[in-house]
PADO-311215 format. One record per residue: residue number from 0; x, y, z of N, C-alpha, C in turn. Coordinates in steps of 0.1 Angstrom, whole numbers, always signed. Example, Ala and Ser with C-alpha at 12.3 -4.5 7.8 and 13.67 -1.06 7.14 Angstrom:
BEGIN
+-----+-------+-------+-------+-------+-------+-------+-------+-------+-------+
| num |   n_x |   n_y |   n_z |  ca_x |  ca_y |  ca_z |   c_x |   c_y |   c_z |
+-----+-------+-------+-------+-------+-------+-------+-------+-------+-------+
|   0 |  +132 |   -57 |   +78 |  +123 |   -45 |   +78 |  +132 |   -33 |   +78 |
|   1 |  +128 |   -22 |   +71 |  +137 |   -11 |   +71 |  +129 |    +0 |   +79 |
+-----+-------+-------+-------+-------+-------+-------+-------+-------+-------+
***
This chain:
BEGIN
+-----+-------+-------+-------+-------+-------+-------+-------+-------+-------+
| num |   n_x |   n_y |   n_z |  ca_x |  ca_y |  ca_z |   c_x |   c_y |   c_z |
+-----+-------+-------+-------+-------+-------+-------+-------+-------+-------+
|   0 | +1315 |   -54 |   +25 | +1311 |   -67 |   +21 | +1324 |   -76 |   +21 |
|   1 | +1332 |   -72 |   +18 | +1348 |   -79 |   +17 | +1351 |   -79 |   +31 |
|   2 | +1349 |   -71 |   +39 | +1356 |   -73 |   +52 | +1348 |   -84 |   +60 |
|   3 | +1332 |   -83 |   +56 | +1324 |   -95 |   +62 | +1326 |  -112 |   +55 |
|   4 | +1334 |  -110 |   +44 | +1335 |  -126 |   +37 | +1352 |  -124 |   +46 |
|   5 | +1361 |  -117 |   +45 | +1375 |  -119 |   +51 | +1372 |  -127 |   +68 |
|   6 | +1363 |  -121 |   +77 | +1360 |  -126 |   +89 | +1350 |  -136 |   +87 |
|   7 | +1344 |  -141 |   +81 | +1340 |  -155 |   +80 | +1351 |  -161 |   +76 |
|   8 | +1355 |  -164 |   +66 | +1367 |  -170 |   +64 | +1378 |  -176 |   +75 |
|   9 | +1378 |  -163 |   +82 | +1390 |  -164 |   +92 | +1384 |  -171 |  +104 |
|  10 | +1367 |  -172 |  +105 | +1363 |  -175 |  +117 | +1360 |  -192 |  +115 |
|  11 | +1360 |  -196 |  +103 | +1359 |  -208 |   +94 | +1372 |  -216 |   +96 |
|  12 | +1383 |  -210 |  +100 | +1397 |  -220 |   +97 | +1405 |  -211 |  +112 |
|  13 | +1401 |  -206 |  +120 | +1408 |  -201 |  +133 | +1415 |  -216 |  +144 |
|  14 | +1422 |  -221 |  +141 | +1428 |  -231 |  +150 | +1424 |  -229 |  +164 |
|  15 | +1425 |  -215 |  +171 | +1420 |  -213 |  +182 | +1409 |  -219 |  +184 |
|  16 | +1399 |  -216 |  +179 | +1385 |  -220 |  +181 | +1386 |  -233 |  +180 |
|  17 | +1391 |  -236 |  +172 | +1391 |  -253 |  +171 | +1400 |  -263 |  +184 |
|  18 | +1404 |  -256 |  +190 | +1413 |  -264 |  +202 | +1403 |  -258 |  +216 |
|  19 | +1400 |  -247 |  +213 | +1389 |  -244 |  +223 | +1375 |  -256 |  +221 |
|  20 | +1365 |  -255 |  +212 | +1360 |  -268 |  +212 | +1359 |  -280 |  +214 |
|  21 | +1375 |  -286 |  +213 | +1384 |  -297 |  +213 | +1382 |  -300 |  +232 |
|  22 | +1385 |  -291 |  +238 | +1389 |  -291 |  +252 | +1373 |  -286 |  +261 |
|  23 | +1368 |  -280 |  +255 | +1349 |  -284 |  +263 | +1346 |  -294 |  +258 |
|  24 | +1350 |  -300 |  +249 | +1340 |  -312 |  +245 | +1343 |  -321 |  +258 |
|  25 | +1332 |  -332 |  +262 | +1333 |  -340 |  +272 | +1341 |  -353 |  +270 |
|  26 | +1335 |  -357 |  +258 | +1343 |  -368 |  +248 | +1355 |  -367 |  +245 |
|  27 | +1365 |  -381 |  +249 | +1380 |  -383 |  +244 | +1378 |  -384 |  +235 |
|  28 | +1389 |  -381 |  +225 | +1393 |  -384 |  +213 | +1405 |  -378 |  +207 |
|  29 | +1406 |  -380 |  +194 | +1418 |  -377 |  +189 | +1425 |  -362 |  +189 |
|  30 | +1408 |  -355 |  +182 | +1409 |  -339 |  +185 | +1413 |  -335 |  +199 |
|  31 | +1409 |  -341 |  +210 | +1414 |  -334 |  +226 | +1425 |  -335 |  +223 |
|  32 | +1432 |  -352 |  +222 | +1445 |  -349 |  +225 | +1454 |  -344 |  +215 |
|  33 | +1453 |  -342 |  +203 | +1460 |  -333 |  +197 | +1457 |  -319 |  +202 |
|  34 | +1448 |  -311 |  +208 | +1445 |  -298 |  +212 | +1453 |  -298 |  +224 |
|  35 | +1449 |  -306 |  +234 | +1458 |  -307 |  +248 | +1471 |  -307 |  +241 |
|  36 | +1484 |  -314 |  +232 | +1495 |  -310 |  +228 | +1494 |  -297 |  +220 |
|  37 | +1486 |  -287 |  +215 | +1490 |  -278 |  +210 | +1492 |  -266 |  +222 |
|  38 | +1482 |  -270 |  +229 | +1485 |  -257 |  +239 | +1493 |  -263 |  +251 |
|  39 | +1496 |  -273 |  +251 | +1512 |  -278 |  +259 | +1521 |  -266 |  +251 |
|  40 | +1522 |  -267 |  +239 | +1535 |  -261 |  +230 | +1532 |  -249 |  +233 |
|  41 | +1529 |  -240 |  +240 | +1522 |  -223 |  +241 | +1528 |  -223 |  +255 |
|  42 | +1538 |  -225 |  +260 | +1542 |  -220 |  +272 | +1548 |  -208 |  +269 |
|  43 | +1554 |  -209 |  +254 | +1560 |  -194 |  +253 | +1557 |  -180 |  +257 |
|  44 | +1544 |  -183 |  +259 | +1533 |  -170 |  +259 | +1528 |  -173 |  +277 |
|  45 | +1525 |  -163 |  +284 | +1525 |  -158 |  +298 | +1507 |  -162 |  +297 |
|  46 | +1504 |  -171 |  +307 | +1489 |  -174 |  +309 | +1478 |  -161 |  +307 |
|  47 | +1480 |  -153 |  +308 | +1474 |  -140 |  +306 | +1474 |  -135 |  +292 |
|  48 | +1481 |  -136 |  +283 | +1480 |  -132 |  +274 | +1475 |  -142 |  +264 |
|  49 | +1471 |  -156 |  +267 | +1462 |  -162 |  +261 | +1450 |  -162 |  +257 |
|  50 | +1445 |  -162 |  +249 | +1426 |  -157 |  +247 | +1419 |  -159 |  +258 |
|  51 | +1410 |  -152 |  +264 | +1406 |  -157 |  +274 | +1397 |  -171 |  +274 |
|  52 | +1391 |  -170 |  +261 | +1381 |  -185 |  +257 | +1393 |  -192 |  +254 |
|  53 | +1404 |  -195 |  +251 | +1414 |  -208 |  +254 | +1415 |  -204 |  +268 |
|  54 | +1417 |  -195 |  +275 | +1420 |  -201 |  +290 | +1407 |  -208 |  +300 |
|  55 | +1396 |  -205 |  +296 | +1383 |  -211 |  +298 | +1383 |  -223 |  +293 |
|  56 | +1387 |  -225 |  +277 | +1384 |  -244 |  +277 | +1398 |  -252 |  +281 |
|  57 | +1411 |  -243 |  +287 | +1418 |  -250 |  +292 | +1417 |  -256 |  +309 |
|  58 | +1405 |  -246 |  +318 | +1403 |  -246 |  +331 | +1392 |  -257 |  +330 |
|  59 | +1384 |  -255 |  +319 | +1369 |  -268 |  +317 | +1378 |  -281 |  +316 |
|  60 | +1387 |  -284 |  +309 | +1395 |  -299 |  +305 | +1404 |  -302 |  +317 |
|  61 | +1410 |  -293 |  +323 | +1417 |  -294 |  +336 | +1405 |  -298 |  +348 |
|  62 | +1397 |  -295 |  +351 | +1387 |  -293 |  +360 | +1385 |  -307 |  +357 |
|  63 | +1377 |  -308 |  +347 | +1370 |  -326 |  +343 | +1382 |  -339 |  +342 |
|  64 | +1393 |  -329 |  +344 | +1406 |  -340 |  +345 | +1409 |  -344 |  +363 |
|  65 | +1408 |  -333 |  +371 | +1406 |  -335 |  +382 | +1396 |  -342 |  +386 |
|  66 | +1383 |  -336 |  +381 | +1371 |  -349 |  +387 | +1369 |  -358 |  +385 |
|  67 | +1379 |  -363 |  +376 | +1381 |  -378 |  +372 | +1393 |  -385 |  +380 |
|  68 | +1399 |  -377 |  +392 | +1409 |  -384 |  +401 | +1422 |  -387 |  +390 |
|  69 | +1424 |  -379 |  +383 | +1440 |  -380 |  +377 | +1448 |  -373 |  +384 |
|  70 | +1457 |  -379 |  +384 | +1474 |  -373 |  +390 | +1478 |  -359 |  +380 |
|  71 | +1487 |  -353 |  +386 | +1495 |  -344 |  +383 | +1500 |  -350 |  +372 |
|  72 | +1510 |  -359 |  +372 | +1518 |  -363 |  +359 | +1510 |  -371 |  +345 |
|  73 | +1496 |  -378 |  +351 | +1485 |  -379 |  +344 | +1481 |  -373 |  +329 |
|  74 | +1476 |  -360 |  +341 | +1474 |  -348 |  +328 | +1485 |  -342 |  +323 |
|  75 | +1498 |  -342 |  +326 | +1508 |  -336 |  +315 | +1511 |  -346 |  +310 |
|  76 | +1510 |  -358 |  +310 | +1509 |  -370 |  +299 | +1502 |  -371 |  +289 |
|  77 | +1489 |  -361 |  +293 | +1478 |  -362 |  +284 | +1483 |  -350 |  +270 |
|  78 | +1491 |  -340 |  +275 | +1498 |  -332 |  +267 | +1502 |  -316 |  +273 |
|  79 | +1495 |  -314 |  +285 | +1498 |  -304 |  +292 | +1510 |  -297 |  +298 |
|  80 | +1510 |  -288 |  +297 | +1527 |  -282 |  +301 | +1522 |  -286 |  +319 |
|  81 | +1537 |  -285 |  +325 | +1536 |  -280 |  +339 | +1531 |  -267 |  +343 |
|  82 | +1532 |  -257 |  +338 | +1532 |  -245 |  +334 | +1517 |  -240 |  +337 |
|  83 | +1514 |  -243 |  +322 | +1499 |  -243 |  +320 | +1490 |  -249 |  +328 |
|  84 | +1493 |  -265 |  +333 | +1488 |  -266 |  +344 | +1481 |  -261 |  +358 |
|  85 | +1492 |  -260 |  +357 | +1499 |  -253 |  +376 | +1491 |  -240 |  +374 |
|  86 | +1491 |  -228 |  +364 | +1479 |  -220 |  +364 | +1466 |  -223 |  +363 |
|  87 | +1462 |  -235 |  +355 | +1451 |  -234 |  +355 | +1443 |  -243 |  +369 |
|  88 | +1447 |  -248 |  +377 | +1448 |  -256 |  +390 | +1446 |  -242 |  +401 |
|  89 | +1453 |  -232 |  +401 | +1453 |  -218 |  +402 | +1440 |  -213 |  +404 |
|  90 | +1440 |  -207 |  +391 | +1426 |  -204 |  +389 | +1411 |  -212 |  +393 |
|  91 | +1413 |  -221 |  +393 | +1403 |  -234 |  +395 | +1403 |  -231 |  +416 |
|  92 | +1412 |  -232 |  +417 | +1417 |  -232 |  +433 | +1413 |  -250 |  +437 |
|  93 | +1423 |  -256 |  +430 | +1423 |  -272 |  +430 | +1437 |  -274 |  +430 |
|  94 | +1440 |  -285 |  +439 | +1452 |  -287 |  +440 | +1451 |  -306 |  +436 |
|  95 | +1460 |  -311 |  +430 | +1464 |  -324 |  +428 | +1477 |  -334 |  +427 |
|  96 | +1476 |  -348 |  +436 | +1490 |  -355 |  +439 | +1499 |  -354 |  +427 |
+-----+-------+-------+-------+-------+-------+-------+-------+-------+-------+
***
């Protein structure tokens, strides 16, 4: 019973989750781009070892950033590493000016 209130709890306040929702959502707003800057700040960590649902809602926000005809420097203005980018462009198999 305590281990099932400890994982609600944790599943209730998980930042992950919350930048993952942030970045499927379709709608701009404050939340994207604060999320797009949090996982800008995550280059420390090797694209692979990312959750794989953050690397899913980072290839869904990249993707809808491409079909919206934004530049390269665009989206790392928006908060994106080069890094994280350039992988998730990768995986997508999309290339942009």
């Amino acid at each position: 019973m305590k281990q099932e209130q400890d994982a609600s709890v944790a599943a209730k306040v998980d930042p992950a989750e919350d930048i993952c929702q942030a970045l499927f959502a379709i709608d701009e707003g404050t939340k994207k781009d604060a999320a797009r800057k949090a996982v800008g700040g995550m280059t420390q960590r090797p694209w692979q070892q990312l959750p794989s649902r953050l690397r899913s809602a980072i290839r869904s926000d990249v993707g809808r950033l491409v079909d919206q005809k934004k530049t390269r420097e665009q989206i790392v203005a928006l908060g994106y590493s080069v890094e994280l980018l350039g992988q998730a462009l990768r995986d997508l198999g999309k290339t942009v000016a």
